[in-house]
TILOMI-498743 format. One record per residue: residue in one letter; x negated, y negated, z of N, C-alpha, C in turn. Coordinates in steps of 0.001 Angstrom, whole numbers. Layout:
<recs>
   code        nu        nv        nw       cau       cav       caw        cu        cv        cw
      A         X         Y         Z         X         Y         Z         X         Y         Z
...
</recs>
This chain:
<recs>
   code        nu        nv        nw       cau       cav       caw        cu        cv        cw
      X    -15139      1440      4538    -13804       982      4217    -13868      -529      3983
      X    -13032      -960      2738    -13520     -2404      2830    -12043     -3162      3243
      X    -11672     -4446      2922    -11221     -5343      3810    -10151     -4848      2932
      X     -9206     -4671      1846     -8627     -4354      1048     -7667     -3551      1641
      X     -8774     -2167      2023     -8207      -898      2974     -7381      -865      3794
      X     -8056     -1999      4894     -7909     -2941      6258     -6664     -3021      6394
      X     -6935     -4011      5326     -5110     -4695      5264     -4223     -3900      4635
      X     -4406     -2768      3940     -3374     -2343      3741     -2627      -902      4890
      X     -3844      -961      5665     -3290       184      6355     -2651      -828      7696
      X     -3289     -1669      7906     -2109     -2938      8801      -818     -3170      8679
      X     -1032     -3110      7126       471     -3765      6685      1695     -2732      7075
      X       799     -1164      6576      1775      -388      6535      2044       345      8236
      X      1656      -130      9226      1924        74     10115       706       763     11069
      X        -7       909     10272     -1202      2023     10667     -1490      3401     10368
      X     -2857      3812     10557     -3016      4642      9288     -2107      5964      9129
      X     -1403      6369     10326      -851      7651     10761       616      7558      9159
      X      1124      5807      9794      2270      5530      8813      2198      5787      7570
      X      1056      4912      7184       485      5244      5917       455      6213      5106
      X      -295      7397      5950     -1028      8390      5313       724      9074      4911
      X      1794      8887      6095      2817      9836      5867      4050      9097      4758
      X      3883      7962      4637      4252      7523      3245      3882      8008      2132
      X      2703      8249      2103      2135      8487      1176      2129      9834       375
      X      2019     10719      1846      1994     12297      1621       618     12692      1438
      X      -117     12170      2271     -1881     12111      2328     -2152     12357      3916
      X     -3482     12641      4131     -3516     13069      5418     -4997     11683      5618
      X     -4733     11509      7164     -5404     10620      7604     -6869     10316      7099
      X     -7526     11366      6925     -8817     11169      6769     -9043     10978      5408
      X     -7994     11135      4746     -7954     10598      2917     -8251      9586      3201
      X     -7179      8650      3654     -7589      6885      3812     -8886      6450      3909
      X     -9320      6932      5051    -10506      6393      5813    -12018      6692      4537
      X    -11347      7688      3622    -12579      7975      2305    -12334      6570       927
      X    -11818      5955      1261    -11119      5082       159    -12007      3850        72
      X    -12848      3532     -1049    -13874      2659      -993    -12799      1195     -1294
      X    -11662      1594     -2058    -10606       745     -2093     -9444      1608     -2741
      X     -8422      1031     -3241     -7205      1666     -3845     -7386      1921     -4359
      X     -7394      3684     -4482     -7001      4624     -5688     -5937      4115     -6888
      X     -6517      4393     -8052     -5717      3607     -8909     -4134      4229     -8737
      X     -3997      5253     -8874     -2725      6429     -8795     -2010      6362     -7554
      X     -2727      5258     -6257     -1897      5007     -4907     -1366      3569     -5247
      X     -1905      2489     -5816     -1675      1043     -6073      -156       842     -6072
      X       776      1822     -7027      2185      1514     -6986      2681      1930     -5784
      X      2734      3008     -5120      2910      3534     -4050      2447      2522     -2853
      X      1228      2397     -2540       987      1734     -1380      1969      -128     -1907
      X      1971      -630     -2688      2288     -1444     -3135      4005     -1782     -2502
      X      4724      -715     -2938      6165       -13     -2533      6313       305      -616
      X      5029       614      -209      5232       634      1212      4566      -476      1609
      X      4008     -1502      1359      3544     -2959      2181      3468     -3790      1596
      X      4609     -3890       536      4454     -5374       186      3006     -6164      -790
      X      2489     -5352      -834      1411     -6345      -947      1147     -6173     -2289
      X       701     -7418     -3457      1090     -7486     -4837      -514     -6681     -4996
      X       -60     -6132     -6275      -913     -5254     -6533     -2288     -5309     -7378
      X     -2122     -6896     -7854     -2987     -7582     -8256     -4333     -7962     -6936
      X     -3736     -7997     -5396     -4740     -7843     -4320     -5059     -6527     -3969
      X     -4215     -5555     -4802     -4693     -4160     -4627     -5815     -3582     -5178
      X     -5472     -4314     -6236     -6350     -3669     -7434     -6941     -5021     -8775
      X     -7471     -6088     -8164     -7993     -6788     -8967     -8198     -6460    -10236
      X     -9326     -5270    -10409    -10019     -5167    -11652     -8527     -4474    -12503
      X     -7714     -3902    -12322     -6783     -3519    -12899     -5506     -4278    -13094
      X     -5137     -5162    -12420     -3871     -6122    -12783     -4622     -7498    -12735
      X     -3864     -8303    -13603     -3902     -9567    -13629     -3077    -10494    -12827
      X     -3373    -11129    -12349     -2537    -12295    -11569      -911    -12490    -12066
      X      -109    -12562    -11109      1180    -12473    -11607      1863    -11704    -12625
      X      1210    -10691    -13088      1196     -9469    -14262      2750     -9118    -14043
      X      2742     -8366    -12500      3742     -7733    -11693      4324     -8877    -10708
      X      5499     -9711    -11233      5930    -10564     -9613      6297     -9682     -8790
      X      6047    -10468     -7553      6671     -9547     -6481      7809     -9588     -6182
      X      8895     -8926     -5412     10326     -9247     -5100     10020     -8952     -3281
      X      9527     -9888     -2679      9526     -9546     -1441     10721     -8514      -403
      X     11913     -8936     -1187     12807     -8287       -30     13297     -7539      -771
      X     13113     -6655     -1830     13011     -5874     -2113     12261     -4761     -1380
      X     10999     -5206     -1467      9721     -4599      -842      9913     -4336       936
      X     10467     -5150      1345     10792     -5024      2741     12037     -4420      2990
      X     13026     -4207      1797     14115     -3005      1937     13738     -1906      2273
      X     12498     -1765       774     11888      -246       731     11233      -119      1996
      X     10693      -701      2540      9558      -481      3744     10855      -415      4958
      X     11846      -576      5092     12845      -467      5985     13517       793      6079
      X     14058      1010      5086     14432      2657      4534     13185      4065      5101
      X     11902      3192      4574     11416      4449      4903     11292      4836      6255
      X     11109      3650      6645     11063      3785      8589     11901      4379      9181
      X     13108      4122      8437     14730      4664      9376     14461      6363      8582
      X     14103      6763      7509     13911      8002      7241     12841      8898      8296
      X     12603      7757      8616     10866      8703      9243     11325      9167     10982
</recs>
């Protein structure tokens, strides 16, 4: 798992959170050499985190701005759903 992973399963609360955002089961994560291209918007939508640090080789720097509290709406909602 590389540092990428790390932080994104931090962000999102840990991997249990994660995986159930996602609709993936735990041990998916833990196979992830980094972000699946087809999770980048998704994980992106649950932690905030611009997707250009998601996925270097695929976005360019500032491609996608971020709307932080936006992002921390969505990540609020889902919690109170969960």
């Amino acid at each position: 798992m590389n540092e990428t992973v790390r932080r994104v399963i931090d962000a999102a609360g840990g991997p249990t959170a994660l995986a159930r955002h996602l609709g993936i089961k735990i041990p998916s994560l833990y196979s992830w050499r980094r972000i699946p291209a087809e999770r980048v918007n998704a994980v992106h939508a649950v932690t905030g985190i611009p997707r250009e640090d998601l996925r270097p080789d695929l976005f360019a720097p500032g491609q996608y701005p971020v709307d932080s509290s936006r992002a921390s709406k969505s990540l609020a909602r889902r919690e109170i759903a969960a």
